[in-house]
Phi, psi and omega in degrees: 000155184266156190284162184221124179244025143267014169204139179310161198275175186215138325135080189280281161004286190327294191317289176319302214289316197300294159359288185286335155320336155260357229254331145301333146333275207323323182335288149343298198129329212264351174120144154269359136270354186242014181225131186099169190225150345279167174247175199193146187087042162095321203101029159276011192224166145216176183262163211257137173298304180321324193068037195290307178323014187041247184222175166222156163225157175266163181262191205292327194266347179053258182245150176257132178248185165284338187262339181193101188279080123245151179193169178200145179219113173293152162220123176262099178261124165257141199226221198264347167277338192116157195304173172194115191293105175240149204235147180235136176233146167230114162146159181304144185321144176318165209267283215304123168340297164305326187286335193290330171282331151283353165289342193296307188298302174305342121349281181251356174296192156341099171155325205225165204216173191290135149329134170244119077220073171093335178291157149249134185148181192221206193199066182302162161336308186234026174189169192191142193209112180246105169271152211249147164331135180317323185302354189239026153316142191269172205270042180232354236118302214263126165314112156275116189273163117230159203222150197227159166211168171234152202251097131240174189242014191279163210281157192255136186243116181286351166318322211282344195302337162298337173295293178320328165301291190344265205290028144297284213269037133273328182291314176304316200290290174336323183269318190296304174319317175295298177301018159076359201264337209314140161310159153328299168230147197286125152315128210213159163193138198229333195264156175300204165250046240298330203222125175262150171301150183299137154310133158294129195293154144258127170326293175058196196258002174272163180305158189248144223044059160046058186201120191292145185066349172292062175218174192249166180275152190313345194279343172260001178313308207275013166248014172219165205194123255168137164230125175263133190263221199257126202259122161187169197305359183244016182191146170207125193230189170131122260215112179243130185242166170275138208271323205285313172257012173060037176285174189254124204231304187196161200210148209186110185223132166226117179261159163212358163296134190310298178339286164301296173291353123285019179260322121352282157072228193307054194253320188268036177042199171231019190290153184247092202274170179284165184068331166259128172317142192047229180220161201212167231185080179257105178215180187290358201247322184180166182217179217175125177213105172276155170198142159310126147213114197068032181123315214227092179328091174249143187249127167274171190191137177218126165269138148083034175250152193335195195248026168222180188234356182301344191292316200287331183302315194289309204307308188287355172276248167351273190323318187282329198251027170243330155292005197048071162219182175277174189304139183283293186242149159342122177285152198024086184254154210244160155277000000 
């Protein structure tokens, strides 16, 4: 995954060893969670005998309830590198518009590929975002998620992301329960993971993220470097770094699964720019255009753009016009 220095690097590793911590439990049939004393996270962990587990902790928000669907839980696991820290959240995305675009991206990028079997949301090696059932809407609205990330710098295993589904719909069915929301049945995924994230790119003289009008000027090629996250009718991402210092060059996500685009939710305001389809949210921090495409309310998203909007016109222009709908922006629309 390219490096993000708006979030902390992340881990997978981590993730397996907890994983594996349990894993005579899982044996059994009965769960690696549903079973033993004391639990922890909602009852999504219990402690490891072996003491692979450290501590747990609750984060600032604590347990989720029917009165306050939020909640965050640490697990500090040691693993061959040295501890490591994972983290679990329940609640909706952040409320300000900016924190929210960059939590989406961080999230739904480069790194991560769709949850499978029915779940939404998606899931990388080392981090992971499961959106919860219209019923656990917070009582303003807002999509409720959960989401795990691990704080390490150690090489990233992409083994791990089936693990990371796992305990995404163990935590969720566990936190919908404290919060009162949980479905008739509980969420599960059981299918492999079929498709891994894409490698990272060098610009090189093709467009960058294979998206035509997607470019930098030639003096900058051989300094940039790009990952394509997961391209489908319902999510689409992707991320240009600078290869030397790994600055944040451009950052580029479009949901369009009901689910996911409510989770988004007001993030593109309603101001109407000229030329452009639906509303839009242009500022130095992001820029953002919810528009109907196919059907379907889908939000374009750009972190961190340049001081014109053609890259993101194009990029949301292609996204718009692979799903079959019409074009969102105007070609070479200027800030």
């Amino acid at each position: 995954m390219i490096p993000k220095t708006r979030r902390t690097k992340l881990l997978a590793g981590a993730v397996a060893v907890l994983v594996a911590a349990t894993a005579t439990i899982w044996a059994t049939g009965t769960g690696p969670f549903d079973t033993a004393e004391p639990s922890h996270c909602w009852g999504t962990w219990h402690e490891d005998e072996d003491g692979d587990v450290l501590r747990f902790g609750e984060g600032q928000e604590g347990t989720p309830s029917a009165g306050r669907p939020q909640g965050s839980c640490t697990a500090i696991v040691d693993t061959s590198g040295g501890p490591v820290t994972v983290t679990v959240a329940y609640g909706p995305a952040p409320e300000a518009p900016p924190a929210r675009a960059a939590w989406l991206f961080d999230h739904l990028g480069p790194g991560t590929v769709p949850l499978p079997d029915g779940l939404t949301g998606a899931a990388g090696a080392d981090s992971g975002l499961l959106v919860l059932p219209e019923k656990c809407d917070t009582s303003d609205g807002r999509a409720t998620a959960v989401t795990l990330r691990t704080d390490s710098t150690s090489t990233v295993d992409l083994g791990g992301i089936r693990q990371v589904a796992q305990i995404l719909a163990v935590a969720a069915n566990h936190g919908m329960e404290k919060a009162g929301c949980a479905p008739a049945k509980p969420l599960r995924t059981t299918s492999p993971v079929l498709f891994l994230p894409e490698d990272i790119e060098d610009y090189a003289a093709k467009s960058v993220c294979r998206i035509p009008g997607l470019d930098f000027p030639d003096s900058r090629a051989t300094d940039l470097e790009y990952q394509v996250g997961p391209v489908t009718r319902d999510l689409q991402s992707c991320a240009v770094r600078d290869s030397e210092s790994r600055s944040e060059t451009l950052d580029l996500l479009m949901v369009a699964q009901p689910r996911l685009a409510a989770l988004a939710g007001d993030v593109a305001g309603t101001t109407k720019r000229p030329g452009w389809r639906g509303s839009g949210t242009y500022t130095d921090e992001y820029a953002a255009v919810r528009a109907d495409c196919a059907g379907r309310p889908t939000t374009f998203l750009t972190l961190n753009p340049d001081a014109t909007l053609d890259r993101f016109a194009a990029f949301a222009n292609a996204a718009a016009r692979r799903l079959g709908c019409a074009a969102v922006a105007p070609a070479g629309d200027t800030a």
